[in-house]
ZAMARGU-4260 file (C-alpha; in steps of 0.2 Angstrom, whole numbers, plus 5000, padded with zeros to 4 digits):
<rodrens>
0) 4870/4965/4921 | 4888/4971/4931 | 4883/4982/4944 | 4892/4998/4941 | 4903/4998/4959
5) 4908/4979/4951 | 4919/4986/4937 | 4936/4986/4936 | 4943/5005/4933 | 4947/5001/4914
10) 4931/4995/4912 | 4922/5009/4921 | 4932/5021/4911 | 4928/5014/4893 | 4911/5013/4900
15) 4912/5032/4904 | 4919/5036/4887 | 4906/5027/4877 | 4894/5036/4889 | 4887/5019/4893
20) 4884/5027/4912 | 4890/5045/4918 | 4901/5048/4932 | 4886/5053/4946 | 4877/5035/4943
25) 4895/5028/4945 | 4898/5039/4959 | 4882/5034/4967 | 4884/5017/4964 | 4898/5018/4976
30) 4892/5028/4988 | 4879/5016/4992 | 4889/5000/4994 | 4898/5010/5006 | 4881/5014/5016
35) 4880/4996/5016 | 4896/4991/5022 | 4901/5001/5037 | 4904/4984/5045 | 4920/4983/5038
40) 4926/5000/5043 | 4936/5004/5028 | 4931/5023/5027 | 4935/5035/5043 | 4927/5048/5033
45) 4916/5050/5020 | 4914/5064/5006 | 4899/5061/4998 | 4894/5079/4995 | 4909/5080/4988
50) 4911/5066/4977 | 4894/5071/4968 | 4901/5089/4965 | 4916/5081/4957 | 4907/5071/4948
55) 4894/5082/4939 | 4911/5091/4933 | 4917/5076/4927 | 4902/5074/4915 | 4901/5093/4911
60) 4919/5090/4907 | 4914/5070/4898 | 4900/5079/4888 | 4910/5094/4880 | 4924/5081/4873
65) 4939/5086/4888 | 4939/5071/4898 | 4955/5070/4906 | 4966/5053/4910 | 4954/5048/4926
70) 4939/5058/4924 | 4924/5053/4935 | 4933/5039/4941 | 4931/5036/4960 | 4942/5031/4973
75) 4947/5029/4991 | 4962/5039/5000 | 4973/5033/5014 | 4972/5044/5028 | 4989/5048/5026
80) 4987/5060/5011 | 4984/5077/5016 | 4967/5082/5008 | 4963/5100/5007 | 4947/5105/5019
85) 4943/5087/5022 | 4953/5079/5039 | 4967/5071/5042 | 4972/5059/5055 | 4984/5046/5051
90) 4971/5034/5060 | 4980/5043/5075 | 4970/5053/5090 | 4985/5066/5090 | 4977/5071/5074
95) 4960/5074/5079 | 4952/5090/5072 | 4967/5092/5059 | 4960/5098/5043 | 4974/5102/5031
100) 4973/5118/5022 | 4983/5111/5006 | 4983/5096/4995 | 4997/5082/4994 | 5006/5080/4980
105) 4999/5062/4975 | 4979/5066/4976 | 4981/5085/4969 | 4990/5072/4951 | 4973/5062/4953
110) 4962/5077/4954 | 4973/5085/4939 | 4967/5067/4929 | 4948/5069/4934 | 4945/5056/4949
115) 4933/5058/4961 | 4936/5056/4978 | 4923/5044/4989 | 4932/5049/5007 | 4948/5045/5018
120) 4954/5027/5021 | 4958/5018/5038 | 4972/5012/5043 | 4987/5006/5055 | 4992/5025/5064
125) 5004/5032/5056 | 5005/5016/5046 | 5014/5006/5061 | 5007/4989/5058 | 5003/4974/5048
130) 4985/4971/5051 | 4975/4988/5054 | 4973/4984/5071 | 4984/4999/5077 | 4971/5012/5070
135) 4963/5022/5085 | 4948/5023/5076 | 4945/5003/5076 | 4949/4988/5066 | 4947/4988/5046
140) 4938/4972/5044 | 4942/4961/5028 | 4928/4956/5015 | 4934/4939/5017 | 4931/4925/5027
145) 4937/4909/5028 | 4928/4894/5020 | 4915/4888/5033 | 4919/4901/5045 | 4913/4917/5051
150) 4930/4925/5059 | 4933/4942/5057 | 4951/4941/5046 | 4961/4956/5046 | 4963/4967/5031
155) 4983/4967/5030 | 4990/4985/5035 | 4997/4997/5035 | 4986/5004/5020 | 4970/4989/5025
160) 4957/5000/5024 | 4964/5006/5006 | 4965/4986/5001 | 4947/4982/5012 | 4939/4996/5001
165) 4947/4988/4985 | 4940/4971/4989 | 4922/4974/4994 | 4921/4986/4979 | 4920/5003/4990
170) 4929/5009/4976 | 4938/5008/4959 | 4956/5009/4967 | 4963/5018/4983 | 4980/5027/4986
175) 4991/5019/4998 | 5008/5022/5004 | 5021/5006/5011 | 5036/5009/5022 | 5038/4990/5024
180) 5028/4980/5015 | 5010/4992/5017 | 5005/4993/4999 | 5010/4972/4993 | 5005/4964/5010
185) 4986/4970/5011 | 4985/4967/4992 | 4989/4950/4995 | 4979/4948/5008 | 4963/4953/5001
190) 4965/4948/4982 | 4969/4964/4975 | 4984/4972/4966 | 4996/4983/4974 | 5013/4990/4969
195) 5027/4999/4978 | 5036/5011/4964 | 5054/5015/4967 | 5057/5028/4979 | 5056/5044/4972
200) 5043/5040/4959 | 5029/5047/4968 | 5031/5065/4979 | 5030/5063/4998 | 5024/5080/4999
205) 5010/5083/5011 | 5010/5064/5014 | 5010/5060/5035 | 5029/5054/5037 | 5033/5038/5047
210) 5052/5032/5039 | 5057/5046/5027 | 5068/5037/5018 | 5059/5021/5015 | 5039/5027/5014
215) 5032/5027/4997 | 5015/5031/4990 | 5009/5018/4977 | 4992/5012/4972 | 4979/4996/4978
220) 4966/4990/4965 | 4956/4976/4955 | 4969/4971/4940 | 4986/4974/4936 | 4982/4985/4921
225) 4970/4997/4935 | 4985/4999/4947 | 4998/5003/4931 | 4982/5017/4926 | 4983/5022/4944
230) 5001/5024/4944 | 5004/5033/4929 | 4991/5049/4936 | 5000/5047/4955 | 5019/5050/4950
235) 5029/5063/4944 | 5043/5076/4948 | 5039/5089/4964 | 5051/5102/4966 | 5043/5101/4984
240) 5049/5086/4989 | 5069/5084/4986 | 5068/5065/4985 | 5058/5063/4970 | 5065/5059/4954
245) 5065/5072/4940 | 5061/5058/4927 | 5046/5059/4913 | 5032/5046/4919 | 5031/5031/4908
250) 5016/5026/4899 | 5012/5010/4911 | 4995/5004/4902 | 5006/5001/4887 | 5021/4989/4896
255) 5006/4979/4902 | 5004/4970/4887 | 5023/4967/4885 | 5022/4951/4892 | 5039/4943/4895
260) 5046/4932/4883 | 5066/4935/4883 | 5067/4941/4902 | 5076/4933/4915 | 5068/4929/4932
265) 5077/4927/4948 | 5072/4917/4962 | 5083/4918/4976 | 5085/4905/4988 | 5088/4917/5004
270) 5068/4920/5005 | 5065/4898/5006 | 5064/4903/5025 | 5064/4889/5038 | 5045/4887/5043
275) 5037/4891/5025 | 5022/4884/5024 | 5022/4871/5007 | 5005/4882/5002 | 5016/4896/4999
280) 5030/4885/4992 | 5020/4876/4979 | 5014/4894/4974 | 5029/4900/4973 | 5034/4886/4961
285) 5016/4889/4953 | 5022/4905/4949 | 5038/4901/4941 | 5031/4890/4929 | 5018/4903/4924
290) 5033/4914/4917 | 5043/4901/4910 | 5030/4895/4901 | 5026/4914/4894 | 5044/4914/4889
295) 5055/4918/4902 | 5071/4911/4909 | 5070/4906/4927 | 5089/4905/4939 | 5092/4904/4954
300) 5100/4919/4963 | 5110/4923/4980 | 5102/4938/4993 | 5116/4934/5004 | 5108/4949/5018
305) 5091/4946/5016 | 5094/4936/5035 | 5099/4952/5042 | 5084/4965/5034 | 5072/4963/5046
310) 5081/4968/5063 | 5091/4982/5052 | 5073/4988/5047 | 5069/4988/5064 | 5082/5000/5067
315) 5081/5013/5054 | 5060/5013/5053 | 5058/5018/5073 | 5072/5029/5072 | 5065/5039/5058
320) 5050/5038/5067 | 5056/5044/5083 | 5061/5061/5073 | 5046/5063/5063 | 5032/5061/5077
325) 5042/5074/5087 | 5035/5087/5078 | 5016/5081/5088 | 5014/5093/5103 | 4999/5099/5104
330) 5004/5116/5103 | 5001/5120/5083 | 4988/5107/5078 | 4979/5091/5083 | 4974/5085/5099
335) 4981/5097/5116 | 4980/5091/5134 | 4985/5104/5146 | 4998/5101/5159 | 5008/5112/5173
340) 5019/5119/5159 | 5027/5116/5142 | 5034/5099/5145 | 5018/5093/5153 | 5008/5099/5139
345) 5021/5088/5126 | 5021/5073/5139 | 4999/5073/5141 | 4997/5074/5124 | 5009/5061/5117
350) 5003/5050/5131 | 4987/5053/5128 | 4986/5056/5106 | 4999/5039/5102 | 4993/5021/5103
355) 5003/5008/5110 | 5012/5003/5095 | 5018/5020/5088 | 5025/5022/5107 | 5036/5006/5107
360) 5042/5010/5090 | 5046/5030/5095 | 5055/5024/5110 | 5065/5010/5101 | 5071/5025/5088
365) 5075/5036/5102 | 5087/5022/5109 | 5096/5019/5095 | 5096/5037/5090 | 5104/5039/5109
370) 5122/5043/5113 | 5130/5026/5118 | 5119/5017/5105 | 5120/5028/5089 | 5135/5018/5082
375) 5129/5001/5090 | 5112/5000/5082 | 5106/5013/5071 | 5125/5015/5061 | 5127/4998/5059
380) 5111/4996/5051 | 5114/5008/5039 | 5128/4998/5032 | 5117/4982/5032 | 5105/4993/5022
385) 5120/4997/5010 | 5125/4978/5010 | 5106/4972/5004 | 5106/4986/4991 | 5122/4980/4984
390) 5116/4961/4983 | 5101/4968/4973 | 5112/4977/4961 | 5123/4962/4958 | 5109/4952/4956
395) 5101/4963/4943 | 5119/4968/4934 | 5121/4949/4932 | 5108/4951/4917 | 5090/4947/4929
400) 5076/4957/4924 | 5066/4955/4939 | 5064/4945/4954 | 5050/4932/4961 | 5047/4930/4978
405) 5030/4926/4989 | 5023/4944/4997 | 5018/4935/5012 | 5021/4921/5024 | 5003/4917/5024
410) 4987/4920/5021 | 4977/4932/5031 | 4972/4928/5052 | 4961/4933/5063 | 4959/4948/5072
415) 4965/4946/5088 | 4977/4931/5082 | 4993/4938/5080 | 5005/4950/5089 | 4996/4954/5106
420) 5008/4946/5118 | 5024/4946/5103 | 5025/4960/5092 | 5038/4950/5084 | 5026/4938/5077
425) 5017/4953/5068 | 5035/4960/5062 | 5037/4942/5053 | 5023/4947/5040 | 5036/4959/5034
430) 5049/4946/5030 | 5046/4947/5009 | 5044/4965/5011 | 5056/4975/5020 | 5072/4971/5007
435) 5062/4981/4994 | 5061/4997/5003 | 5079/4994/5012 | 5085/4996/4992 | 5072/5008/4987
440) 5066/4995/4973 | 5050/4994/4966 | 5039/4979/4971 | 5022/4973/4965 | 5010/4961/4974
445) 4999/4951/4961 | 4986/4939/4968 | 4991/4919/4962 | 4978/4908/4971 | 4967/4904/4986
450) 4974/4892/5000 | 4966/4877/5007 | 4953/4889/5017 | 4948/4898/5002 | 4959/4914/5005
455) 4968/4923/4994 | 4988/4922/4991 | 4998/4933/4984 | 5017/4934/4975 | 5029/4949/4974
460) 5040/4954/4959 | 5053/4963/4962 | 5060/4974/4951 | 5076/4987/4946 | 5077/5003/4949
465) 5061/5014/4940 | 5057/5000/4930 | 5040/4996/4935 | 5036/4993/4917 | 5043/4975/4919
470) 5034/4971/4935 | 5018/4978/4927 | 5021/4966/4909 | 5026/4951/4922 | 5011/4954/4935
475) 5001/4954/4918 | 5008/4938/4914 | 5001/4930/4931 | 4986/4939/4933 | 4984/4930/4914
480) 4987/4912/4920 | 4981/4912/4938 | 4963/4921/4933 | 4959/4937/4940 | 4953/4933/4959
485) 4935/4931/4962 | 4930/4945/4976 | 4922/4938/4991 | 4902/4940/4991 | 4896/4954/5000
490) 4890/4947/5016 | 4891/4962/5028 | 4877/4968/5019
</rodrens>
């Protein structure tokens, strides 16, 4: 028999329905598997007092006949949602001791629906990395390994403790947000599915900002049809939050089955990079053959500025940055070093609360931000974004429905293997990425294989502008033909 934690959230949720289980043996199901897995690090905290509670309600609430959308169904949160009376960090120590008094926008919609929270998440701080090796609180480790080997890989990031938690089946599905890449990558990495909505599907309110204009929250779990469930409770209209679309909330479950006879799939030769491994190449092709074969046309297409999204990321991400973290001083909330006056208190506690990475990033935003330099760096990259934008409409008004791409350069490395002299090198996993949020497109990441070590791969749809029904119906259409990746056994423990 299925162990209840090895579900996927559809079926846990039938199983709820039909009261095959109740939501507190499903809850402690999980809570258990996370007792055993405290290797990985996936969780900063824990709530199991509180996921018990929630779950009682949920089968007060199952037993009367009102079960909403999600009910009893538990899940992980990134530590970048704002969660009311439970701390907050951002995987920063600037944050230590925050406990927010309020409730973000994404995880009050899945408390609306029912779902029970298991704790908060781990990952990169303030979501500045690729691998969750940037958290202060320590590396998220991934469930897998590679065949023969016992290497500690990591997770992806910024959201790997969310894709971590998916994979070793710490819960049904996680939040997640992706400024760059943070959603598709770590899903890719670790054999799950992940999906970036348009901007402006889901509210950034009470969200930790890194790039205002490019983060966006978005959900990581087991199967295609468990993200589009996931998606459909996390995003709506906020009045709090100016950037979010006034637009109803389609019903994703049902444009899973869509499939995608009739549709036209672009493949555009900009992202054949020089240095593509022929693993990802040959899945990429693999991947294109799977649609045609369900139906749809497959053309070539031209994203003549893709060469140029990276370093204009690079720009507009830190600089954002650079403006948000500003607001960490240690005078309101967080962590507070004393110094001889105001400017060394601000100075001891951002030397002393920011990690490396979020330093280097802060201080290349406050360059480009800097008089001098403004019209050099950070204007020109906002024309480069407005140039990648306008390749994606073309492509999209020349009648393609969606796009096909790889989410990742590689599979996933070791900890330790990638970015510690270079950070360069760990900006290149980011290379498939970045053009989605530079457009504000939605993107999904749909696991499609294992390479030769036994790892898992991933591809990336792309699609238009709030239409993730498509990318849902063509993920589907993968997910169908390459066979719903087999999660690693659970060696840690």
């Amino acid at each position: 028999m299925t162990t209840l934690n090895e579900l996927t959230l559809a079926e846990a949720r039938d199983g709820l329905k039909a009261k095959d289980f109740s939501a507190t043996d499903l809850t402690r199901a999980h809570l258990d598997a996370m007792e055993k897995a405290r290797a990985l690090n996936a969780y900063l905290v824990e709530t199991p007092d509180r996921a018990l509670a929630m779950a009682e309600a949920a089968d007060a609430r199952i037993a009367s006949a009102q079960a909403r959308p999600l009910e009893g169904i538990p899940l992980g949160i990134k530590d970048l949602f704002c969660t009311e009376g439970v701390a907050t960090t951002a995987g920063s120590k600037i944050l230590e001791g925050f406990t927010p008094a309020y409730e973000s926008a994404v995880t009050a919609n899945l408390w609306r629906d029912g779902a029970v929270m298991l704790g908060k998440l781990n990952l990169d701080e303030f979501a500045m990395g690729s691998s969750n090796e940037t958290s202060a609180y320590g590396d998220t480790v991934s469930p897998w390994r590679r065949a023969g080997s016992e290497t500690k890989l990591v997770p992806g990031g910024s959201s790997g403790g969310s894709a971590a938690a998916v994979a070793a089946r710490l819960c049904l599905g996680a939040t997640a947000t992706d400024t760059g890449g943070s959603i598709r990558q770590p899903a890719a990495f670790t054999g799950t599915v992940g999906i970036k909505p348009t901007y402006g599907r889901c509210s950034r309110w009470g969200t930790v900002a890194y790039a205002s204009s490019l983060d966006q929250a978005g959900p990581i779990a087991r199967t295609v049809r468990d993200c589009a469930i996931l998606l459909g409770s996390m995003a709506g209209q906020d009045s709090r939050d100016t950037t979010c679309a006034d637009l109803p909330v389609p019903d994703f479950e049902a444009a899973v089955a869509r499939g995608v006879k009739g549709l036209t799939i672009g493949i555009p030769k900009e992202y054949r990079v020089e240095g593509m491994s022929a693993e990802i190449q040959a899945l990429w092709d693999r991947g294109a053959d799977m649609l045609r074969d369900a139906g749809a046309t497959i053309r070539e297409i031209s994203l003549p500025h893709t060469q140029y999204a990276l370093p204009a990321y690079y720009i507009v991400a830190p600089a954002e940055a650079s403006s948000n973290l500003a607001r960490y001083d240690g005078v309101r909330y967080g962590l507070r070093v004393p110094g001889r006056d105001i400017a060394g208190l601000y100075e001891n506690t951002r030397a002393a609360g920011f990690g490396r990475e979020v330093k280097r990033r802060i201080m290349i935003g406050t360059y480009v931000l800097s008089a001098g330099y403004y019209d050099a760096y950070y204007v020109r990259a906002q024309r480069i974004r407005t140039l990648i934008k306008r390749d994606f409409e073309e492509a999209y008004a020349s009648g393609i429905d969606a796009i096909l791409t790889p989410a990742t350069p590689s599979a996933a490395f070791g900890i330790g293997e990638k970015g510690s002299g270079d950070p360069v090198e760990m900006y290149l996993q980011d290379v498939f990425t970045i053009t989605v949020n530079m457009a504000g497109l939605p993107g999904i990441s749909v696991p499609a294989g294992l390479d030769a070590q036994g790892l898992p791969l991933g591809l990336q749809l792309i699609g238009r502008p709030f239409d993730e029904e498509t990318l849902f119906a063509a993920a589907q259409v993968i997910e169908d033909a390459a066979g719903r990746t087999k999660l690693p056994a659970a060696w840690w423990a």
